[in-house]
N, C-alpha and C positions, 0 to 999 in steps of 0.2 A: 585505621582499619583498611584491609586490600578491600577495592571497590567491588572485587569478584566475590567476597567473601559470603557472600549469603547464594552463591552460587556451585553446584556439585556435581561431577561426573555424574550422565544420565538424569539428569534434571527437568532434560526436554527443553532447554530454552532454547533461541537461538543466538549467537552472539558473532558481532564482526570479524570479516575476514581480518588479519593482523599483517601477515604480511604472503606473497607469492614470490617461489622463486622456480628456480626450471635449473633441475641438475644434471648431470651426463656421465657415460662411462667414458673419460679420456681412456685414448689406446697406450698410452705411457705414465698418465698421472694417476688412472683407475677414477672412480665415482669422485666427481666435486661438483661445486655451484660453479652454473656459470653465470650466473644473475640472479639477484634477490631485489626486493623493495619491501620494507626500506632495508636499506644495506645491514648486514649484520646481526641482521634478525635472529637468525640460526647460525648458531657459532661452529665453527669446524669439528670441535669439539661431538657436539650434540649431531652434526653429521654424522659423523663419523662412526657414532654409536645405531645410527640408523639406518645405513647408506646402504646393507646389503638389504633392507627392505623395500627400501623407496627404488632401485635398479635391480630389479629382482632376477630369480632364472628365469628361462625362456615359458615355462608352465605356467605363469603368473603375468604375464604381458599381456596388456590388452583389457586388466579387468583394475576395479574401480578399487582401490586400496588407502585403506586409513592407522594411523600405527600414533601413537600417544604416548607420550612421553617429557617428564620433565614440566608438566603445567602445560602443554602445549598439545594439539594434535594437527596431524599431518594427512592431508586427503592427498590422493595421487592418483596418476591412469598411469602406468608406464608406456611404451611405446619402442619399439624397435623397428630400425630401415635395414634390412638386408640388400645390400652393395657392395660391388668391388671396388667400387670410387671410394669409399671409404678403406682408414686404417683399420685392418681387420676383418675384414670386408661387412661390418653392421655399424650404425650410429643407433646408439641408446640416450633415452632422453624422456626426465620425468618432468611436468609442469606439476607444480604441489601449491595449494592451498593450506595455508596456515591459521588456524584459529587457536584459541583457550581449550583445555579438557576436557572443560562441562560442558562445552557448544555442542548443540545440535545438528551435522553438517548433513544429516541426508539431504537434504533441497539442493543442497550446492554439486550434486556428484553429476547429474546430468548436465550442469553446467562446467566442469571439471573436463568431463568428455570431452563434449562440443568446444571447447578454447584449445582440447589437446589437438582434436582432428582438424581444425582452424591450423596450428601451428604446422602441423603434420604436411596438412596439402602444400602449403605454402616453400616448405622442407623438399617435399617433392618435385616441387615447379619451379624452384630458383636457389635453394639450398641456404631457403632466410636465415635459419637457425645456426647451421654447422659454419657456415661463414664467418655468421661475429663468434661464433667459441673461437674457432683459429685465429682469428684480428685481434681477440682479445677486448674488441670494440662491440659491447652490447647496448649500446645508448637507444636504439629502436626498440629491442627487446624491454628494456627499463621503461621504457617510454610507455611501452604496452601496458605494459605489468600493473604499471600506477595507475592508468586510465581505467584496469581490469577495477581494481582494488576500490579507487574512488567512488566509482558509478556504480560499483556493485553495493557497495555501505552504504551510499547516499540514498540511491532510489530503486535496487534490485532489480537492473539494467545496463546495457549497457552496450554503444555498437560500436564496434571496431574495422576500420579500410586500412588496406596495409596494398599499394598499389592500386591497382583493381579489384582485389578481395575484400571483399564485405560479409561481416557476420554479424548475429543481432544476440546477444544473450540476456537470458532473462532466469531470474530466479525463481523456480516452479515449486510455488507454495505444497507440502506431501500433506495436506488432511482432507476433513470432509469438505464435499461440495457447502456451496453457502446458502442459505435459504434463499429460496425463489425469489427473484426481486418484484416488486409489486406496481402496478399503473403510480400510485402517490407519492411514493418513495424519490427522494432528491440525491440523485449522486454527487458528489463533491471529491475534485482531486485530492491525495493526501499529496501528491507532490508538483510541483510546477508543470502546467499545461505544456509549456514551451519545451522542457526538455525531453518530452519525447518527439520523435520524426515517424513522420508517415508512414515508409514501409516496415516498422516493428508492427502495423497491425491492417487488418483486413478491410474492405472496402467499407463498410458498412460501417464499423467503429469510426473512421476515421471522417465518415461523415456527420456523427453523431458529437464526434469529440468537441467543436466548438461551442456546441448549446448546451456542456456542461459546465455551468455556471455557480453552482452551490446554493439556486433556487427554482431553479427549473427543473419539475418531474419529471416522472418517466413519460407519462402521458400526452403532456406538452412538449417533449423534445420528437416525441415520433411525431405530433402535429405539425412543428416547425421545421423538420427535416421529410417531412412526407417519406416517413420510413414505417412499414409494418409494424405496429407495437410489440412484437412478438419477438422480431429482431432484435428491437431495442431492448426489449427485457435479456435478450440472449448475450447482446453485447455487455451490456451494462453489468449482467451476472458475471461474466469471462473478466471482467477490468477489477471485480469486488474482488473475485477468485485469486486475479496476481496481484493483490492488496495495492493495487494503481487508483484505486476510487476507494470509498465510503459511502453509505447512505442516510442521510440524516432526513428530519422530517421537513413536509412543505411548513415554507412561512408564510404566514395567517396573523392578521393585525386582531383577531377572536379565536388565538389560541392561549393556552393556558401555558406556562412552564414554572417548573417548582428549582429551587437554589440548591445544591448538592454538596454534601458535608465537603467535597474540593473547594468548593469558594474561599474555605479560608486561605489556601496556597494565594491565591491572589493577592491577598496583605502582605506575604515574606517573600514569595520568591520575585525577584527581578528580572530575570528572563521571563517571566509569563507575562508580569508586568507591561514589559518591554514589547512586546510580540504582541498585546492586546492591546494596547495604545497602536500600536502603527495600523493592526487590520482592523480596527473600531471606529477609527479618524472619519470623519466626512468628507476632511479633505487631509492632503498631505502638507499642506500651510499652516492648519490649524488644528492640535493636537489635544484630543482631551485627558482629563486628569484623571489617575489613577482612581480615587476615591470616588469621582464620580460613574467611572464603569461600575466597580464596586456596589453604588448605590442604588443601581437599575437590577444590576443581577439578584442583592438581596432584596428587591422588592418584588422579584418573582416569584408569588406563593398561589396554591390553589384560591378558586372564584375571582382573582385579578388577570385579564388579558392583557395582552400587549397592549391594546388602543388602552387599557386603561394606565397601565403602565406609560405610556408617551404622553398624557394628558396630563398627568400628576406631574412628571417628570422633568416632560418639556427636553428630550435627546437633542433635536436641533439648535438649542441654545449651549448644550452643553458640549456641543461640539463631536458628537456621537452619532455614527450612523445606524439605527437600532435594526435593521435589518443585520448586515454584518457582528451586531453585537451578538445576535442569539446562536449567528453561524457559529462564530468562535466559542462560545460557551457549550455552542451540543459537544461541538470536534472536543472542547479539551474537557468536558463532564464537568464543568461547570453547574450546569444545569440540564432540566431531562423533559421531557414535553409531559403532558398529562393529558391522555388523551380521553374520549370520552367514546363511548360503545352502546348503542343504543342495544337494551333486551323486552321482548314483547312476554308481558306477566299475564295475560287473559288471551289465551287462541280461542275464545269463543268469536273473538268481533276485533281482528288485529285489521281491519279495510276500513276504519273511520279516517284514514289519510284519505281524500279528495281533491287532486290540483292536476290539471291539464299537462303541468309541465312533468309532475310525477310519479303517473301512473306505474312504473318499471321498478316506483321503487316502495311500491306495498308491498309487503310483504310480512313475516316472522321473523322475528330479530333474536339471535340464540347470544348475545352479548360477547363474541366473538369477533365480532369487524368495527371497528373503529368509526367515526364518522367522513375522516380524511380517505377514507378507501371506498365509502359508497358516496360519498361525493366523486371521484374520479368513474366512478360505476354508472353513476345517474347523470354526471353531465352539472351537478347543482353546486352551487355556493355554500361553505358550511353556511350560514345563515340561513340559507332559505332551509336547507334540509332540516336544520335543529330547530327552526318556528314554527316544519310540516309535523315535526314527530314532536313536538313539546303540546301540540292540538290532541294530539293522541291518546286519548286515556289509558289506553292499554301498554303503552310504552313508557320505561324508565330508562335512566341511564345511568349506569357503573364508569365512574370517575376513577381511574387509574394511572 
């Protein structure tokens, strides 16, 4: 069965760029490719059936155009140079993004643009483009194209120097903003720290970026970078927003997590296998065994915590860093935190919490905030907070 097959025009997904190529009106040959990746992609044939679209008339220049065809669609900006250095005195010339049908490519057209006007300036200022069509020599151009294609599949980025010219593209997610990110909340890259570079992002993120570690909050990274929390939140929303981070919860040796019908993928598939041995290791000498991640994971169920979980378990003998183990389990839904929400059932007399350290955090509990978010509120250790409110008569707690 084709692997697209459960997939259909207008379906909303999004699916990889396949292949870019950048076509031209020759003054003697009329529309062709003058470079593709990978080669061959788009057959002369399938050109040619679409060619008066992708180099359009002069009324259609300039504007962001998509045309589908054959299991394939086609994003484009056309572009024309009006010159008498050139034959005829214009150089036409479309850069086209190629994906499947059903793909979703609005995100990709502002970046469509931005690589067109990249090409364009550079066109203007040294004649990058029009040179290798005449040489017949587009190896820089190819060279482009792949780096475009690769970086853009892999991590929805990508920056480009071509001499002195530098451009940074990024693929701009089109839906709703993301929920507000919160003082508790633990951001975690989905893609390699390293492969991004400084100037894709602004002073502030860029100060923040190292103290995202996959256990450190919001709250503790504005500590450790003596940055406004407020910033941090704004940062740290902006990085969710171009799906460059994740939020998963703080790790807590008194927190609860329950096993999630995925855990069986971890018996058959190999690649999770694989990828959960290497980021669960304690060390990279000493590798633990499949079964026994397994075994930790399934013995995360409601009223068992972590510490109890490592006591029974015993992770450092198994060769298992059980910090890292719970990271990998949130990221791949393995497993899901249980959190607990304190609600005050008597507003007659909700003030029998009494402790110096906190005061700020008597109050009416509507079973709406978690514990992990009024600990970052109050300054307190789950511990201390859930022995101040478990004194509480008037307080329960909704287990979810």
């Amino acid at each position: 069965m084709d692997a697209n097959s459960k997939y259909y025009e207008g379906c909303g997904q999004e699916g990889p760029i396949r292949c870019i190529f950048l076509c031209e009106f020759h003054p003697t040959a009329g529309p062709k490719i003058t470079c593709q990746v990978p080669e061959n992609y788009i057959s002369k044939d399938i050109f040619d059936t679409v060619s008066h679209y992708i180099i359009p008339k002069i009324q259609l220049q300039r504007c962001t155009l998509t045309v589908t065809l054959l299991g394939s669609k086609i994003l484009g900006f056309p572009v024309r140079i009006d010159n008498k250095k050139y034959a005829r005195n214009a150089f036409y010339f479309n850069l086209c993004f190629v994906c499947d049908a059903w793909a979703r490519t609005v995100h990709l057209e502002p970046l469509v643009k931005k690589l067109t006007e990249y090409l364009l300036s550079m066109e203007l200022e040294t004649e990058w483009l029009s040179k290798q069509s005449t040489s017949g020599d587009a190896k820089q151009l190819s060279t482009l194209m792949r780096q475009v294609m690769q970086d853009i599949n892999s991590r929805r980025m990508c920056t480009l120097t071509v001499g002195t010219t530098t451009t940074h593209l990024t693929v701009v997610r089109v839906n709703t903003d993301p929920t507000p990110v919160k003082d508790h909340q633990v951001p975690v890259f989905l893609y390699s720290r390293h492969s991004f570079v400084a100037d894709q992002w602004d002073l502030t993120t860029n100060q923040i970026l190292p103290y995202i570690d996959g256990f450190n909050h919001v709250s503790k990274i504005a500590s450790l970078t003596d940055v406004e929390i407020s910033l941090v939140r704004a940062c740290v929303q902006n990085l969710v927003y171009y799906g460059v981070v994740t939020l998963v919860p703080i790790f807590q040796y008194c927190a609860v997590y329950s096993a999630t019908p995925k855990l069986r993928q971890l018996t058959r598939c190999a690649g999770l296998q694989r990828q959960c041995v290497e980021f669960c290791a304690r060390s990279p000498r000493q590798q633990p065994k499949v079964n026994d991640l397994f075994r930790m994971y399934a013995g995360m169920t409601y009223g068992s915590t972590v510490r109890d979980l490592c006591r029974r378990l015993k992770p450092q003998d198994l060769a298992i860093n059980e910090r890292k183990l719970v990271l990998f389990g949130v990221l791949e839904g393995l497993i899901r935190r249980v959190y607990k929400y304190p609600i005050t059932v008597n507003n007659e007399d909700s003030s029998s919490v009494h402790s110096e350290h906190s005061q700020s955090m008597v109050r009416t509990y509507n079973g709406l905030v978690c514990l992990d978010e009024l600990c970052c509120q109050g300054g307190l250790s789950t511990v201390q907070l859930e022995e101040q409110l478990e004194r509480d008569s008037n307080v329960v707690f909704i287990v979810k």
